[in-house]
C-alpha positions in Angstrom: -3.2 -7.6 6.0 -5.3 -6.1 8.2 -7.4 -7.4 10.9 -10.3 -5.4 13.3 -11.1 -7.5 16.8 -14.0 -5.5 18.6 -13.2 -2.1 17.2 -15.3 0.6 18.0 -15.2 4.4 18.0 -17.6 7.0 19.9 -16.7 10.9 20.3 -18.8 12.3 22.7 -22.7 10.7 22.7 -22.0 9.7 19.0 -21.0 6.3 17.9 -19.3 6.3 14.7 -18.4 2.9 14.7 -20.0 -0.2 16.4 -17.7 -3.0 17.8 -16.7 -4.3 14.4 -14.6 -7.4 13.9 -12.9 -7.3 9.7 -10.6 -8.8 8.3 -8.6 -7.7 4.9 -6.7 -10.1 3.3 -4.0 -9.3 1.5 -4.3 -8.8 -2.3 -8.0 -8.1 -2.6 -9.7 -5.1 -3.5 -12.2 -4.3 -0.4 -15.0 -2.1 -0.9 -16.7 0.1 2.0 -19.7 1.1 0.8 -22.8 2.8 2.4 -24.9 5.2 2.7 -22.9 9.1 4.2 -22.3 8.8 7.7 -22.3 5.3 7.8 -18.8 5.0 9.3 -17.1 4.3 5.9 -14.1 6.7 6.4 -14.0 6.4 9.7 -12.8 2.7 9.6 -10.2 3.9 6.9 -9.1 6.5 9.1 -8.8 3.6 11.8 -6.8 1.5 9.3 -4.3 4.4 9.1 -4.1 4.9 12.8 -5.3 8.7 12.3 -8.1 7.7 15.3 -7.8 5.7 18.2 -10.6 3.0 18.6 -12.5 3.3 22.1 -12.3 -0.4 22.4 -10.8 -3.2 20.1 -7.6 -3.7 18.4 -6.4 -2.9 15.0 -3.8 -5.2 13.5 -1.3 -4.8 10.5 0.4 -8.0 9.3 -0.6 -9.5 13.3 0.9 -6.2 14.9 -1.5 -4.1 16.7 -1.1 -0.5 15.1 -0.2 0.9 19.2 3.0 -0.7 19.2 3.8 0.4 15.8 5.5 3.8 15.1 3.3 5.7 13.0 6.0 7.4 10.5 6.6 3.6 9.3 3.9 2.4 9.6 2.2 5.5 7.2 4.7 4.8 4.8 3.6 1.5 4.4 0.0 2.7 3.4 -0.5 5.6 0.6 -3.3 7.3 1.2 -5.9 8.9 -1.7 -8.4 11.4 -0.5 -11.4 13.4 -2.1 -10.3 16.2 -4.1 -6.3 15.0 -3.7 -5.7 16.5 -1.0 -2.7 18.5 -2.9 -0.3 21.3 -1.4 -1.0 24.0 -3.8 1.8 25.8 -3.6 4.0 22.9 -4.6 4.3 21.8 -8.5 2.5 18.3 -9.6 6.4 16.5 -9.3 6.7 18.4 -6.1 3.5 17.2 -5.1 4.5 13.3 -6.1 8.2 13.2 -5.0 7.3 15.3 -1.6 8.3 12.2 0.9 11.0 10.7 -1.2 13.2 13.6 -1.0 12.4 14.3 2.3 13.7 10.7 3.0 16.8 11.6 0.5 16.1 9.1 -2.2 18.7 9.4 -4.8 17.9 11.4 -8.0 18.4 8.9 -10.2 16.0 6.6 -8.4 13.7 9.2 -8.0 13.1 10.1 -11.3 12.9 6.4 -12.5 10.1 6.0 -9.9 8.3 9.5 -11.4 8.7 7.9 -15.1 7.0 4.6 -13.6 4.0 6.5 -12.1 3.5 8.9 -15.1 3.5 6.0 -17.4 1.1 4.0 -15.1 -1.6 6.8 -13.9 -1.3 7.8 -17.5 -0.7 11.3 -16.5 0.5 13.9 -19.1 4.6 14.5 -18.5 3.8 18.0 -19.7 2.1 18.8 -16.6 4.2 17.8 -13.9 5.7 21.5 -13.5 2.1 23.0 -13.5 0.7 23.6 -9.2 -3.2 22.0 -8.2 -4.9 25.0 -9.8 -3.7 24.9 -13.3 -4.7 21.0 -13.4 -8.2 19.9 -13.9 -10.3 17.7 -11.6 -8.6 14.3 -13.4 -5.3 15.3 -13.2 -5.1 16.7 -9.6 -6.6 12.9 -8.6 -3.8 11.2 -11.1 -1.4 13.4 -9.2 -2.9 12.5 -6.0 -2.5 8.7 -6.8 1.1 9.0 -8.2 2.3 10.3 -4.8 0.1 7.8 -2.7 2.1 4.9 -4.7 5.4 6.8 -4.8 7.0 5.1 -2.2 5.8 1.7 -3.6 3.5 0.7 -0.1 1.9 -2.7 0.7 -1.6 -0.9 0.9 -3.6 1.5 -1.1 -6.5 3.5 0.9 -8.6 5.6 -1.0 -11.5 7.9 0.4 -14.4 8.8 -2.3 -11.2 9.6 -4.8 -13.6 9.7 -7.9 -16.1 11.7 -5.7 -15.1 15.5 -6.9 -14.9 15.0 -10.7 -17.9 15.6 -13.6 -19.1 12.5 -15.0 -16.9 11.9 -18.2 -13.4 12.0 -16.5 -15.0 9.8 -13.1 -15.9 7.0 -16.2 -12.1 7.3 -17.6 -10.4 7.2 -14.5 -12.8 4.0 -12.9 -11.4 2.3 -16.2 -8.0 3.7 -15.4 -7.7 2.7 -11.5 -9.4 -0.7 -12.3 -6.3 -1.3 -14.8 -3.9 -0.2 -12.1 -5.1 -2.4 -9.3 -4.9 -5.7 -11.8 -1.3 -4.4 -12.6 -0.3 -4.0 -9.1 -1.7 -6.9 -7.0 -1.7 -4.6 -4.1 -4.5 -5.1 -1.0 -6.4 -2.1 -1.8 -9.3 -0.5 0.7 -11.9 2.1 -1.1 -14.4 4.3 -0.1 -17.4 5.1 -1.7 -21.2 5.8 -1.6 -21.7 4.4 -5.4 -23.0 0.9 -5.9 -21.0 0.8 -9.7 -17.8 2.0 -8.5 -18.2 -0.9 -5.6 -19.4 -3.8 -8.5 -16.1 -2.6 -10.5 -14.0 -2.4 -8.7 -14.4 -5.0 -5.5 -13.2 -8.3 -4.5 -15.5 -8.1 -1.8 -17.8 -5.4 -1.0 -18.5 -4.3 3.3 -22.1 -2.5 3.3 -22.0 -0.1 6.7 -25.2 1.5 7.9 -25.1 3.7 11.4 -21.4 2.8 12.4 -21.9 -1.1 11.3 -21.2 -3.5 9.1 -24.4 -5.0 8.1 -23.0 -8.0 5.4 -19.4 -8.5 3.6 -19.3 -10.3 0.6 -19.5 -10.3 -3.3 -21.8 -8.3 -4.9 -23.6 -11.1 -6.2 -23.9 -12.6 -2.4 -25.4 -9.0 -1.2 -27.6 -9.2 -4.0 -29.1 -12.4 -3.8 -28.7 -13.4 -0.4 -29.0 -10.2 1.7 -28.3 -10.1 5.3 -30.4 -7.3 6.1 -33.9 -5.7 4.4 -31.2 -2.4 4.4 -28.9 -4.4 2.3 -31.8 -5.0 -0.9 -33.2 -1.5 -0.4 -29.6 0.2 -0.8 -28.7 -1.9 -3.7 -32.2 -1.1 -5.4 -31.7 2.9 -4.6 -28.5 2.9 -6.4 -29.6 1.1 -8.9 -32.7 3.5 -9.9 -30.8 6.0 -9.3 -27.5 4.9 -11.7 -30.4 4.3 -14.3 -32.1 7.1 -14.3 -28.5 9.2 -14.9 -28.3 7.3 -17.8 -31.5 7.9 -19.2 -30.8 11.6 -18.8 
């Protein structure tokens, strides 16, 4: 689906992303996970074409991303960010249908879609004429998905979307988002510092430390056969760490 050849990003003296070959096959769930300021969003933000690698290519479906025009091609990709990213002065539906009436889908059509996304983020109908502020943390990020899926794209990129929400709703919607990508089949891309999210969620699982990629694989290949000393000492953190917020 997608495929990096030498891609690297530096603004100013900073490097925010070694020369980094990937490839993402279409289908899988693919995990960036690291450490903050490891480079994680910045190679989804690549993926998207919102920054222009220093050197390297990026590829979608064998065509590199500069020859593509980026309207398209962003419609091709939806696009889940911390928070959701809502307009707050737009309803929940207004939020959700924002692109497909810009685009002049047909009513009828549109509202089918709506019913499909309700009924598949399990987001309460009820609340679709309420704006960002009278929706809690779960709901704005339901909201958020619906409109990344509304216009049905080939790949679903999602930055730390469980990052802003207390602990109880981040467990229901993990379940919830894991039951969504089985339904869907689609090649799906997430962000995210947590070493659980990454073992539910991932068909493969990219470790980044300092702008680099240091091993790709299954969780149980990370685990047992570590590329790097980084690699077992992340995976140990997170670990402690997830089990001591359980013990508490």
């Amino acid at each position: 689906m997608f495929e990096l050849d030498g891609v690297s990003l530096a603004r100013g003296d900073s490097v925010a992303l070694q020369p980094t070959d990937l490839k993402i096959i279409a289908g899988e769930v693919l995990v960036l996970l690291g450490p903050s300021g490891s480079g994680k969003s910045t190679l989804l933000r690549l993926l998207m074409g919102l920054e222009t690698p220093t050197s390297g290519a990026v590829r979608f479906r064998d065509r590199p991303l500069a020859e593509l025009e980026p309207q398209a091609l962003r419609r091709k990709l939806g696009y889940v960010v911390q928070g959701g990213g809502l307009f707050p002065h737009l309803t929940a539906e207004g939020n959700v249908t924002l692109v497909a009436r810009f685009l002049r889908w047909a009513d009828a059509n549109l509202r089918a879609r709506l019913g499909e996304l309700v009924a598949l983020t399990r987001f309460p109908g009820d609340a679709l004429s309420r704006r960002p502020g009278g929706l809690s943390g779960g709901e704005r990020q339901r909201v958020s998905l619906m409109r990344a899926l509304m216009l049905d794209p080939q790949v679903l990129l999602l930055d730390e979307p469980l990052g802003a929400v207390d602990p109880i709703t981040r467990g229901d919607l993990q379940r919830d988002l894991g039951d969504i990508f089985a339904r869907l089949h689609k090649t799906v891309v997430l962000v995210t510092h947590d070493l659980h999210e990454a073992r539910a969620f991932a068909t493969r699982i990219a470790l980044l430390r300092e702008g680099r990629i240091l091993q790709i694989g299954t969780f149980e290949e990370l685990r047992d056969r570590p590329a790097d000393p980084f690699v077992t000492r992340f995976l140990r953190a997170q670990s402690a760490d997830a089990g001591a917020r359980d013990e508490s």
